[in-house]
C-alpha positions as CSV (number, residue, x, y, z in Angstrom):
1,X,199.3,94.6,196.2
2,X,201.1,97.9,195.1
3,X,202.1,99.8,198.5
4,X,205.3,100.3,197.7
5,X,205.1,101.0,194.5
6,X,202.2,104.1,195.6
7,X,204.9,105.4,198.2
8,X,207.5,105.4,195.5
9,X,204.7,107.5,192.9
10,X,204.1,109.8,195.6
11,X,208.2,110.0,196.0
12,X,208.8,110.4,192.7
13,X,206.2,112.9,191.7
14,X,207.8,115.3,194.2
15,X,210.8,115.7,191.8
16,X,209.7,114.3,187.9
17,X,207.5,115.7,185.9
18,X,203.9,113.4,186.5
19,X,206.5,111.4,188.8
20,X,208.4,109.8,185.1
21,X,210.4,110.3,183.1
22,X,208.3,109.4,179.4
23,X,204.6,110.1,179.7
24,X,203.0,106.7,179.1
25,X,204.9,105.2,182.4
26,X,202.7,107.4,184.9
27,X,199.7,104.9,183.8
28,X,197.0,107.7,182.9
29,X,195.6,106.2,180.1
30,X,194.5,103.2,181.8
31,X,194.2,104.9,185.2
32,X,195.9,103.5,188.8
33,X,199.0,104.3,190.1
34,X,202.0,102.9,187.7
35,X,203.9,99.5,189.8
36,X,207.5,100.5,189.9
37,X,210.2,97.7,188.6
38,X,212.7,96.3,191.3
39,X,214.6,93.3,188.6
40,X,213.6,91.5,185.2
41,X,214.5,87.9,184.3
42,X,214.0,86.3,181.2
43,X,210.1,86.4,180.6
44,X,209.3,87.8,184.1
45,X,209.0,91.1,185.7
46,X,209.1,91.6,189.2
47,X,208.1,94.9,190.9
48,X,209.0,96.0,194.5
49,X,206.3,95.0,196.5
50,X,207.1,91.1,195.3
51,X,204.6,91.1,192.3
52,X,205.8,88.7,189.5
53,X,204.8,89.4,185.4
54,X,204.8,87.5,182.6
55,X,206.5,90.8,180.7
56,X,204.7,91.4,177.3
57,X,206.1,95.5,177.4
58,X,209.8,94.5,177.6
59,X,211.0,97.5,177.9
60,X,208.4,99.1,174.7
61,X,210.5,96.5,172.6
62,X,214.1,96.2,173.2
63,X,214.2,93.1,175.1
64,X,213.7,90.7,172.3
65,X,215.8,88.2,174.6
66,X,214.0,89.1,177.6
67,X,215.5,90.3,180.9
68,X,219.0,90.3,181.9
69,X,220.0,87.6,179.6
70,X,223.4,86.3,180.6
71,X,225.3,86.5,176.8
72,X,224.2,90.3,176.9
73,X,224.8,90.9,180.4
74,X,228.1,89.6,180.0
75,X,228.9,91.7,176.8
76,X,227.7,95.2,178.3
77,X,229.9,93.9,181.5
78,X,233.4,93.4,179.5
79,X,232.9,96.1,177.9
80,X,232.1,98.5,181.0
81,X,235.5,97.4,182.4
82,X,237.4,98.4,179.4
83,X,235.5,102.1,179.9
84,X,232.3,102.7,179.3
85,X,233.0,106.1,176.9
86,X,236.0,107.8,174.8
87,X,234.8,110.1,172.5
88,X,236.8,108.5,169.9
89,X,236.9,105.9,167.6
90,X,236.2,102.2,168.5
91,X,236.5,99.0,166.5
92,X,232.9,97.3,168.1
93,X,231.4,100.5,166.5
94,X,232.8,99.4,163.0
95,X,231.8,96.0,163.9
96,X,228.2,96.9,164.6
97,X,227.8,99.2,161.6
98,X,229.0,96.5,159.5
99,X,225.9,93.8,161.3
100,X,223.7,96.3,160.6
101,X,224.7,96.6,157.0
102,X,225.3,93.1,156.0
103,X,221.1,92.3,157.7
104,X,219.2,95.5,156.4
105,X,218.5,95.2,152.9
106,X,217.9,99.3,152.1
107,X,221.2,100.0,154.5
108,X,224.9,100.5,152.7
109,X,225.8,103.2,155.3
110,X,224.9,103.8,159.1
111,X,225.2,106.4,161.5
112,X,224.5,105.6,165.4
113,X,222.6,107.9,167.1
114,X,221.5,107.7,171.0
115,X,217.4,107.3,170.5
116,X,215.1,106.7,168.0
117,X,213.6,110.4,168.1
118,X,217.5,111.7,167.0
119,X,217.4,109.0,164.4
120,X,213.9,110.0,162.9
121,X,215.1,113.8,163.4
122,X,218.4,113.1,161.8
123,X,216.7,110.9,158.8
124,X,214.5,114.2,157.9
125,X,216.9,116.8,158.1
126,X,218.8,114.3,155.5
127,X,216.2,114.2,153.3
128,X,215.3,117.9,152.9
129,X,218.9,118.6,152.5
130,X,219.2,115.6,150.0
131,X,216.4,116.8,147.8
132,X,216.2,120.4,148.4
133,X,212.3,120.2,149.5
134,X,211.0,121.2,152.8
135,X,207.5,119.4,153.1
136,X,206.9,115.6,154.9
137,X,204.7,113.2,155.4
138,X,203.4,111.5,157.8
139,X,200.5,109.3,158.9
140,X,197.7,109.7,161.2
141,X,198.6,108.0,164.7
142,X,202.6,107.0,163.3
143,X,204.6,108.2,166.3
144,X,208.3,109.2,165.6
145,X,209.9,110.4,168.5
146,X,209.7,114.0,169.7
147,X,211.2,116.3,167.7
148,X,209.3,119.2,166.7
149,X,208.2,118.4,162.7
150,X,207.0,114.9,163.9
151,X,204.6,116.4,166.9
152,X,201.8,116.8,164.9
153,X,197.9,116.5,165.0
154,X,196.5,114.6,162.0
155,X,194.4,116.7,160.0
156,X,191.0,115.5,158.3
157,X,190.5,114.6,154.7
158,X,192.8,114.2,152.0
159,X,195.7,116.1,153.9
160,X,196.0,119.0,156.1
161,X,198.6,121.1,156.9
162,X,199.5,119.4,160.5
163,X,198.8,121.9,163.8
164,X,201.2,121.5,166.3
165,X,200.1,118.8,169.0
166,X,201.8,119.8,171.4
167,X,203.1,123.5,173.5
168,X,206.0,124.8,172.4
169,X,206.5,123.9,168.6
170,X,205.9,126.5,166.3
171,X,203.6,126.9,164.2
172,X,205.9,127.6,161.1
173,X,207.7,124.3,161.9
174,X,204.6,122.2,161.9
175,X,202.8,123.4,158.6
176,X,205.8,121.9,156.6
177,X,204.1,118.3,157.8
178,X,201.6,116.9,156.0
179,X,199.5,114.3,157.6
180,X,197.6,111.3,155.4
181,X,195.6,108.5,156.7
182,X,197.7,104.9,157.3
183,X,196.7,102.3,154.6
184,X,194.9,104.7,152.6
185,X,196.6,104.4,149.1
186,X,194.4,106.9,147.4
187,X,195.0,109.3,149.9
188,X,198.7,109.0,149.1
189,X,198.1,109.3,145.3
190,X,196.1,112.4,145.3
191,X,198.4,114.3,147.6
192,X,201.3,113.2,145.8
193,X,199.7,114.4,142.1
194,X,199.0,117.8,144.0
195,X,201.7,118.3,145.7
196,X,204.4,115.8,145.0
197,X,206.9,118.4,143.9
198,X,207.2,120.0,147.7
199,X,207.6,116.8,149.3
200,X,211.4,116.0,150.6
201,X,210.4,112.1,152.4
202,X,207.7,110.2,153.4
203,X,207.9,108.6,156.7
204,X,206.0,105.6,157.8
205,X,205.9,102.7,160.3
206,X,205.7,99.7,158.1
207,X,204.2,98.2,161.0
208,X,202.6,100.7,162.8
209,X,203.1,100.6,166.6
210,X,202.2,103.0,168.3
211,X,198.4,102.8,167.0
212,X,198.4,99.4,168.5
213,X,200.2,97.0,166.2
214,X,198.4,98.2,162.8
215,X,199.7,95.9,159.6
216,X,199.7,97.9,156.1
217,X,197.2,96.5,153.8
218,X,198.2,94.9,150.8
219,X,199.7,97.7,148.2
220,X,200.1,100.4,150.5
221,X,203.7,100.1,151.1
222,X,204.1,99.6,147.4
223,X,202.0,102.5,146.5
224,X,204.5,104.2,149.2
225,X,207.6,102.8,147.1
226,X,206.4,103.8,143.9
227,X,204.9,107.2,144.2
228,X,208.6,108.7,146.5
229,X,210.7,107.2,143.3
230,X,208.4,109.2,140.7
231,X,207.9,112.4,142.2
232,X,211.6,112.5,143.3
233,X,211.2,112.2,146.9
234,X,212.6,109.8,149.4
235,X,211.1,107.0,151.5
236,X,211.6,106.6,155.3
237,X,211.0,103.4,157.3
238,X,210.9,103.7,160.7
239,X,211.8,100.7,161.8
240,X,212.7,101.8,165.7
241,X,210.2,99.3,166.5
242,X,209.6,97.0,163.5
243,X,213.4,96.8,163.0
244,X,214.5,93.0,164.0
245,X,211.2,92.7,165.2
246,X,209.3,91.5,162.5
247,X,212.0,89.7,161.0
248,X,215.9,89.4,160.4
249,X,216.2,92.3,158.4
250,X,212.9,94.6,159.5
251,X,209.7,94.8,158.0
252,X,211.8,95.7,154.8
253,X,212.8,92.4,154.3
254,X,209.8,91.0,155.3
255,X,207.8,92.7,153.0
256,X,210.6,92.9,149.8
257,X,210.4,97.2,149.5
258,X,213.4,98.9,150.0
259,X,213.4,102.4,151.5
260,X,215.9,105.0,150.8
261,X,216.3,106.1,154.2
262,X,215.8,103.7,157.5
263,X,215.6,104.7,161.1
264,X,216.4,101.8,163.7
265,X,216.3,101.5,167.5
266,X,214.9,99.4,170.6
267,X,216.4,95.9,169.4
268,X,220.0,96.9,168.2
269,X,220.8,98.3,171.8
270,X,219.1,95.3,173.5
271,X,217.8,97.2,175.9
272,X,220.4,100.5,176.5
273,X,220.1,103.7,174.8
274,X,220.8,103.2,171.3
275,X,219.3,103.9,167.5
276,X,220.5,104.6,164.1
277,X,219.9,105.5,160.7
278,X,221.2,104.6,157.2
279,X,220.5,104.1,153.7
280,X,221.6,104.8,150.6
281,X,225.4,105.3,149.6
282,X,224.9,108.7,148.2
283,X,222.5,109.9,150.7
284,X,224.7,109.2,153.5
285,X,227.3,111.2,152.0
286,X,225.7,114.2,152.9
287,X,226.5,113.5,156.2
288,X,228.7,115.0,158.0
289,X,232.1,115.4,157.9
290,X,231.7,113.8,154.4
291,X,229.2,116.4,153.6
292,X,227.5,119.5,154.5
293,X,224.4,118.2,156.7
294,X,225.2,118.3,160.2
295,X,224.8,115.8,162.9
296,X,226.9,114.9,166.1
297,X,226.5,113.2,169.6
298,X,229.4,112.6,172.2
299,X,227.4,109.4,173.6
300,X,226.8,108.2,169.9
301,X,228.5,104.5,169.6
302,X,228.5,104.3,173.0
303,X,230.9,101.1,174.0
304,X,227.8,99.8,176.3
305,X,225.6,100.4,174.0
306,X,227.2,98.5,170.7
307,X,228.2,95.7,173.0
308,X,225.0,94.7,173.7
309,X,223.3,95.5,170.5
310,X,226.3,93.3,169.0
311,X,225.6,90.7,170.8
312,X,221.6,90.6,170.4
313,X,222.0,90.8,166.6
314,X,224.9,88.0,166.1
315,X,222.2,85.8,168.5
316,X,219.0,86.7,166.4
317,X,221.4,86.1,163.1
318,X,222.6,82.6,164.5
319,X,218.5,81.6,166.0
320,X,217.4,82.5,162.6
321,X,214.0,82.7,160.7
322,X,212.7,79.5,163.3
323,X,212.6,82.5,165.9
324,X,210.4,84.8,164.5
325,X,208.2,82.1,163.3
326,X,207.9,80.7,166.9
327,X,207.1,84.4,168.5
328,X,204.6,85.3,165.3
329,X,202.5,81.9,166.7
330,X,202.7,82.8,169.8
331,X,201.4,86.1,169.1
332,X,198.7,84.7,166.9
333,X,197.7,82.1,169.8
334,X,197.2,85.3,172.3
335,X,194.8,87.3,169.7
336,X,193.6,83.9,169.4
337,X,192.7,83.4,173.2
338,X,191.7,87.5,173.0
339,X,189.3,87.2,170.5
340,X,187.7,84.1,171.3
341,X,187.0,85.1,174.8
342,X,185.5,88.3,174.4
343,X,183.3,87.0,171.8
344,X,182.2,84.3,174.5
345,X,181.1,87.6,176.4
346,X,179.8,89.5,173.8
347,X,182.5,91.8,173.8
348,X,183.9,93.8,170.8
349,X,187.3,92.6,170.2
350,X,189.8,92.2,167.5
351,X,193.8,91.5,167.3
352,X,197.2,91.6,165.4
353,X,200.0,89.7,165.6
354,X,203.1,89.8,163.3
355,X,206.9,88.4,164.2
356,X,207.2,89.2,167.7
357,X,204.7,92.3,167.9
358,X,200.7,92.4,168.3
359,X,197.7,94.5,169.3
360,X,194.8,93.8,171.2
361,X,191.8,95.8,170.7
362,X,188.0,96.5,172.0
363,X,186.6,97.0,168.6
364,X,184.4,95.1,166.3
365,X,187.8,95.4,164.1
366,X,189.1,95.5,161.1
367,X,191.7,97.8,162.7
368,X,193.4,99.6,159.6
369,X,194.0,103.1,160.5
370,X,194.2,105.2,163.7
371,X,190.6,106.6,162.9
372,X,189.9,102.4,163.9
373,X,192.2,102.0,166.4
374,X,190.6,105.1,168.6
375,X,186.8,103.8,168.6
376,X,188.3,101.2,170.7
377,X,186.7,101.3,174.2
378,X,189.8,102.5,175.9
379,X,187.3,102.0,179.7
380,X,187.3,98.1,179.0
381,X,191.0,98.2,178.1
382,X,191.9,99.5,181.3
383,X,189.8,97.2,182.9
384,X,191.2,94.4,180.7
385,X,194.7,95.7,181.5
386,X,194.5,96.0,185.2
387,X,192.4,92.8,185.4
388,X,195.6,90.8,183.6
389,X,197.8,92.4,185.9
390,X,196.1,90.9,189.2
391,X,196.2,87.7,186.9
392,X,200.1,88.5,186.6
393,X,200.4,89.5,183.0
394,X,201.9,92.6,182.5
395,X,200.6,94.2,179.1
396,X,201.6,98.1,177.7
397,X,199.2,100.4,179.6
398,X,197.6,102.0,176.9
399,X,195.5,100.2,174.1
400,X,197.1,102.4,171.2
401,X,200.6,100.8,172.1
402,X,202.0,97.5,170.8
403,X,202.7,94.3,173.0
404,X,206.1,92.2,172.8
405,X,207.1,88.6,172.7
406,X,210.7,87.7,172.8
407,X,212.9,84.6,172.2
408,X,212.5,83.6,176.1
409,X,209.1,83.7,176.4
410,X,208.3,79.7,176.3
411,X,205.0,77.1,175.8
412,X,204.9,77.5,179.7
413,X,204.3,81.8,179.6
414,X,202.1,81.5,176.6
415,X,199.8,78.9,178.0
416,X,199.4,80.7,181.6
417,X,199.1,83.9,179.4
418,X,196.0,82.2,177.8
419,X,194.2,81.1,181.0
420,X,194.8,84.8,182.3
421,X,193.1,86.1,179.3
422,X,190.3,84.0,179.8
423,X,189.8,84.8,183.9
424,X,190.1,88.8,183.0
425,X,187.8,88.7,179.9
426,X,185.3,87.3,182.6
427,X,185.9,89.5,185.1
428,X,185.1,92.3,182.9
């Protein structure tokens, strides 16, 4: 079934790293040797020894129009033949700054950046330099990109000084990062009366993602709002993955809370290498050459790039609330079939689904936290996972990661989807 795709991991491990090039692609979490891509289109995924998917990754969340769709192709294709980088001004980055303002409620002014880690890195540096503070926080199993403040292990109890997570960030650099709990609101008061004064920005998923899909209990965000404004300290979203992935304008409009700072990514490059981040006027204004904070990229606004995010925004502004709506069922008929067939078996299970996002997990649930998420029986997810893939669903190989739905994906996926859940849960 995958002898091509095991010549090509032997290849490729010869010369990468683990044979990839980002760690989750090599398939160690739910063992086997990774099946290697040959073409996308639409809702399927075909690999190169002739295996179709019905794709629920999509690319960890860019392709919220699925694979190769022909408006974007077309966009990223016109604009390749006008030059596909200047290093100096265009108009389609003005015109994507100004989409991007006119649909994010907390953004006045953006800055494109060339992944979500430089976006999240970029946001922090903004904040300490906007309010003179040096301390974060962060939550337990959030995940924002690699830089060295955000590689952190979460401590226990009320909040630890963070230890470094990974080899080579120092030690001094992760101490300034203080880690709390997801969705635990007195957590979040009591640090803040201790120590509210050292804290430059608290950054948060809204959705959290990279948990599983994780959805903030009711007053958390709120709590999140209202404690930043009153110690003085700013509030992140990091909406890399929740951005136009929730909804129209991010979880921040679905939820009403405005952030001071946002971080976006995945959707607004439909699928190249793309993210921002923006907020408030006079935050912004640090940046520079307006201000003193420093931040450049010769790739940033990339013509590909804003083509294609262009494009995917003006379609999801022109499809609408309907879409998300449609995507959130779907999503809600997959925990559906997810739950109700393990439960048929006897089997620990319980699921999210929100816009076009959700988690499937092999725990007795509620999931609200990444102490929750990581009881899950990570064995019968891998079993789950490479049982659905013999079924030809393709789901992210890891149980702490998300799954996808995008405007393509149709009654006909969804349904097939559902029988596949059923014939895997069984073979388990």
């Amino acid at each position: 079934m995958f002898e091509r795709s095991e010549a090509a991991f032997e290849a490729a491990r010869r010369v990468m790293p683990g044979g990839v090039n980002s760690p989750v692609r090599a398939f160690k979490a739910v063992g086997g040797t990774p099946f290697f891509a040959d073409r996308g289109e639409g809702p399927w995924l075909y690999d190169i020894d002739g295996n179709r998917y019905i794709d629920y990754l999509l690319s960890w969340g860019p392709l919220i129009w699925g694979h190769a769709h022909p408006e974007i192709v077309e966009a990223v294709v016109a604009a390749a033949r006008r030059g596909t980088s200047f290093g100096v001004p265009t108009e389609l980055e003005t015109k994507m700054a100004e989409k991007v303002v006119a649909l994010v409620p907390g953004v006045e002014v953006v800055r494109m950046v060339n992944s979500g880690t430089e976006a999240t890195m970029s946001a922090l540096r903004l904040a300490r330099a906007y309010t003179g503070r040096e301390c974060i926080v962060k939550f337990e199993g959030g995940y924002h990109g690699h830089a060295d403040s955000l590689l952190v292990k979460a401590g226990s109890g009320v909040a630890t000084f963070g230890l470094p997570n990974s080899p080579g960030v120092p030690h001094s650099t992760a101490e300034k990062t203080l880690t709390l709990p997801y969705n635990d609101v007195d957590a979040v008061r009591r640090l803040f009366a201790e120590r509210g004064d050292e804290i430059a920005a608290v950054i948060v998923e809204p959705v959290a993602g990279n948990m599983g899909c994780v959805l903030p209990v009711e007053g958390f965000l709120e709590t999140l709002r209202e404690v930043t404004q009153s110690h003085g300290a700013l509030l992140i979203f990091d909406e890399v993955m929740t951005g136009f992935r929730v909804a129209l304008g991010g979880a921040q409009a679905r939820f009403g809370i405005r952030p001071d700072l946002t971080t976006l990514g995945k959707v607004i490059g439909a699928g190249l290498p793309v993210g921002a981040y923006g907020g408030r006027r006079d935050i912004m204004a640090l940046v520079a050459p307006d201000g003193p904070m420093y931040q450049a990229g010769t790739l940033s606004g990339n013509p590909l790039a804003m083509a294609a995010g262009l494009r995917s925004l003006e379609m999801l502004e022109a499809a609408g609330p309907a879409l998300y709506e449609r995507m959130e069922q779907f999503g809600q008929r997959l925990v559906r079939a997810f739950t109700e067939a393990g439960r048929r078996r006897g089997i620990p299970v319980y699921g999210h689904a929100i816009g076009g996002m959700f988690g499937l997990f092999f725990h007795d649930g509620p999931v609200r936290g990444f102490a929750d998420a990581s009881r899950s029986d990570t064995a019968r997810y891998a079993a789950f996972f490479h049982a659905m893939l013999r079924e030809g669903v393709s789901l992210a190989p890891s149980q702490l990661e998300a799954g996808f739905l995008s405007a393509v994906h149709s009654e006909r996926e969804v349904g097939q989807t559902e029988e596949a859940i059923v014939h895997a849960m069984a073979a388990l």
